[in-house]
N, C-alpha and C positions, 0 to 999 in steps of 0.2 A: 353741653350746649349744642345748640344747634348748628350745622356748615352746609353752606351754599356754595354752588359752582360760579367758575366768572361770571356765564351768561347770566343764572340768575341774579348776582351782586349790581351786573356793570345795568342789568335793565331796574331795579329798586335804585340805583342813584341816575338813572338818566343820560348816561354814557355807553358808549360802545365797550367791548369787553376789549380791543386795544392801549384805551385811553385810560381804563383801569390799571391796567399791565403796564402802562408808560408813569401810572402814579406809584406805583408800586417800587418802580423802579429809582425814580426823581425824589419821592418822599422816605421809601422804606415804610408804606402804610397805605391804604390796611396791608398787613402781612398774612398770606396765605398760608394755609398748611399746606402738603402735598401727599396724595394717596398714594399704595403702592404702584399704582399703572404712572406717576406722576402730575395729577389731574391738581390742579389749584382748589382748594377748598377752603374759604374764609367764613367765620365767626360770623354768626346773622347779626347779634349785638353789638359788632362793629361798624357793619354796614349800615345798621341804624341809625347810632350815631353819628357816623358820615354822612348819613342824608337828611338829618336835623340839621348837622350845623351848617350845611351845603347849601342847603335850601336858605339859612340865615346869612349866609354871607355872598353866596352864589362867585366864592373864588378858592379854588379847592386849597391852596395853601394855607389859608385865613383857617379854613374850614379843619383842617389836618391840627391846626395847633390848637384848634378850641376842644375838638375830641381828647386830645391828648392832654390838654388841661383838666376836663372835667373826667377823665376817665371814660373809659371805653364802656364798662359794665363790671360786675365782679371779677375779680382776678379766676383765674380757671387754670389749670397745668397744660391744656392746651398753648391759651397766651401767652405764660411763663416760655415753654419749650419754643415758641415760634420768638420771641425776643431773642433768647438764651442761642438759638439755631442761626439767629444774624450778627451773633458777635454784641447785642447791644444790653452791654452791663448799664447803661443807664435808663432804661425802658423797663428791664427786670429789678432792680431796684424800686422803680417808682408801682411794678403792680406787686410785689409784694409789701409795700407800704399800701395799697390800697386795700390789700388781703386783712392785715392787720389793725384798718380801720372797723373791719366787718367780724374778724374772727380771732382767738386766742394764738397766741405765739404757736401751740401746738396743735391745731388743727390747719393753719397756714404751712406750717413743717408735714403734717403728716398730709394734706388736702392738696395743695400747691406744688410746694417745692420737690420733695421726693418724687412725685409720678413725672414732675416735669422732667426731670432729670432722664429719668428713666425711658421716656415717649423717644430720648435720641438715639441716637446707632452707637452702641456700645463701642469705643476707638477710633471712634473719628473726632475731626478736630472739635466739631458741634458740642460732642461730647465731654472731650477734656477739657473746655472751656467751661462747660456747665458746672463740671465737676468741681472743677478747682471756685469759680462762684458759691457755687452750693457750701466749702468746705469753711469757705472764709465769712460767710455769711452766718452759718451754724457759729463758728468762732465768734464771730461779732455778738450775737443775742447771747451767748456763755458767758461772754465778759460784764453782760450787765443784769445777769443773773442775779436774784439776792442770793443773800449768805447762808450760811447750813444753819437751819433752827431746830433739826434735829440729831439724836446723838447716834442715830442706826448710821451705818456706813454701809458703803457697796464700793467693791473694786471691778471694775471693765478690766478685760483683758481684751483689746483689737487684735482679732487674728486676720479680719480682711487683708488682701493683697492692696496696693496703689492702685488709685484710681479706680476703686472698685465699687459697687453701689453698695454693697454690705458696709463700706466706710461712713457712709455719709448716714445707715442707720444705723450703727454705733453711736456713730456724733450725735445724732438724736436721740438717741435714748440719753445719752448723758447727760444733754443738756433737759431735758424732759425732767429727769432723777432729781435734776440743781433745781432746778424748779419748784419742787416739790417739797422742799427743805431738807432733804439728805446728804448725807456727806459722800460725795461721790470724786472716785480718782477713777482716771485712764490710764492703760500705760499698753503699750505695744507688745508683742506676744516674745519677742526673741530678745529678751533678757538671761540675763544670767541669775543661774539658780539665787546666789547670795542676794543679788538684788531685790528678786523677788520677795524672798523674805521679811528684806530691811523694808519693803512698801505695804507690806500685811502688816508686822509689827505696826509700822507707824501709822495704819490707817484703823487697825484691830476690825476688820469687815464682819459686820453682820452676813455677807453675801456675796459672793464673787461671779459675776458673770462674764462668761466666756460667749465674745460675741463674732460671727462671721465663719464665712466657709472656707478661710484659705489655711489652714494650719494643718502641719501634720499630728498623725494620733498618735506619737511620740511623743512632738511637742505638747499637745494637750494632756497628756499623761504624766509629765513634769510639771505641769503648772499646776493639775490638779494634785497631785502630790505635795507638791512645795505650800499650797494652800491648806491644807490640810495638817500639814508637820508645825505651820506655824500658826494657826487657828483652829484649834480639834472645835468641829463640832461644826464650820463654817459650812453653810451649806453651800452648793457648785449649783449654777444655775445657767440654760442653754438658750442664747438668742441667737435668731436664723441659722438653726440648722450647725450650728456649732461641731455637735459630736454626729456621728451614725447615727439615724434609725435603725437600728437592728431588734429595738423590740425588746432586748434586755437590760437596757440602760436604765437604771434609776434614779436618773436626773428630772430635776421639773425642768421643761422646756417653758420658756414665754412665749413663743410664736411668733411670728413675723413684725409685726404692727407697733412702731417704738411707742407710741400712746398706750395700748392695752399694754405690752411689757413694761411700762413703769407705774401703772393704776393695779395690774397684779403686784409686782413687786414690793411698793409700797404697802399695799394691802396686807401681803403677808409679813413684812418686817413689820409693821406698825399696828396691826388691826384694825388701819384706818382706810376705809375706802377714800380712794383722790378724786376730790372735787376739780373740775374746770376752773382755770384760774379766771378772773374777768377781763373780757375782751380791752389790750391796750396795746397801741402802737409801740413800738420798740427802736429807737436811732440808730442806725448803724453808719453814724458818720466813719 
């Protein structure tokens, strides 16, 4: 989307770029971005809509809650990260409900939410906040996942560290996988051998994917082993960067993108290419 500087914002609504910076401050809106020199840069299709409803009520308050009623414009990971950057979980809720008025659960996931995340400074507070949002949010659409209507299985193994953004596309793929009617389990990478097991047995995987870059190639050497003693034949499969590139691995890699890694995936358990499910809003009361 397009971004403007104060001056040109505060001169399209009729205001001095002060009285901008004082609504900014008084409302928490419009919400700017910030370049890296620190220059304010806001959203043309917010300012638009501030100067529609501006001009309709000619009291910026009035005007502040009618934008914010009827939406700003499509949700964008820009606006996601500038809400999520001011601590306001109930702003990020409402444009990702507006995301998913327009787009499927996983293109809001893959379009929205992830880059949003991502757009923040990896350890700063902005960021563990987003994170832990992002984490509970993926959780929440999981839980109202339909049911497995398929008999293939896939087991995730999360090898991301805390707080990591490889976590949040783990969680996505898995919820992506439920989606799609597979039978999918997670389970964290630093298990014990017999555990592992007793989770293969019980889930009998078509597929185990090993997802994230924080594990060591010990541990990965155990998991694939342990996968293997207790499903011969199970194939091992690499999301973000899981194992080395070195070139001699003969692992299939998914590649970055939790939506292509689960429309591969699926593809090759099933022989069924995955259709887009139809666009529908999802509660996350």
């Amino acid at each position: 989307m397009s971004a403007i500087r104060t001056n040109a914002a505060a001169a399209m609504l009729g205001v001095s770029p002060s009285t901008l910076r004082s609504w900014e401050r008084r409302f928490g809106y419009p919400m700017p971005q910030r370049t890296e020199g620190g220059h304010r840069q806001f959203e043309l299709t917010e300012i638009e809509a501030l100067r529609q409803s501006f001009s309709e009520t000619h009291d910026i308050s009035s005007a502040i809650s009618i934008v914010r009623e009827r939406g700003e414009g499509p949700s964008s990971p820009a606006r996601l990260q500038s809400a999520l950057g001011a601590f306001r979980e109930d702003l990020a809720d409402r444009l990702l409900e507006e995301s998913l008025a327009v787009r499927s659960v996983e293109r809001t996931v893959e379009s929205v939410l992830l880059p949003a995340v991502e757009l923040l400074e990896e350890g700063s507070p902005e960021y563990r906040f987003a994170w832990r949002y992002a984490t509970g949010w993926l959780a929440a659409a999981q839980r109202v996942a339909p049911p497995a209507t398929r008999e293939e299985g896939v087991l995730i193994f999360d090898l991301s560290r805390p707080a990591d953004i490889d976590a949040l596309y783990v969680q996505a793929l898995e919820l992506i996988l439920r989606r799609t009617g597979l039978r999918v389990l997670s389970l964290p990478v630093d298990l014990e051998d017999a555990r592992i097991g007793g989770a293969l047995r019980a889930l009998h995987p078509n597929a185990v994917v090993l997802g994230g870059r924080g594990a060591a190639l010990d541990a990965l050497g155990k998991l694939v082993y342990a996968a293997r003693q207790a499903e011969p034949g199970v194939e091992i499969l690499d999301y973000r960067g899981a194992l080395p590139d070195t070139g001699a691995s003969t692992t299939r890699r998914l590649g970055e993108s939790p939506t292509a890694a689960a429309e591969a995936l699926r593809e090759r358990l099933t022989g069924v290419v995955a259709q887009q499910p139809p666009v529908a809003a999802v509660s996350h009361a």
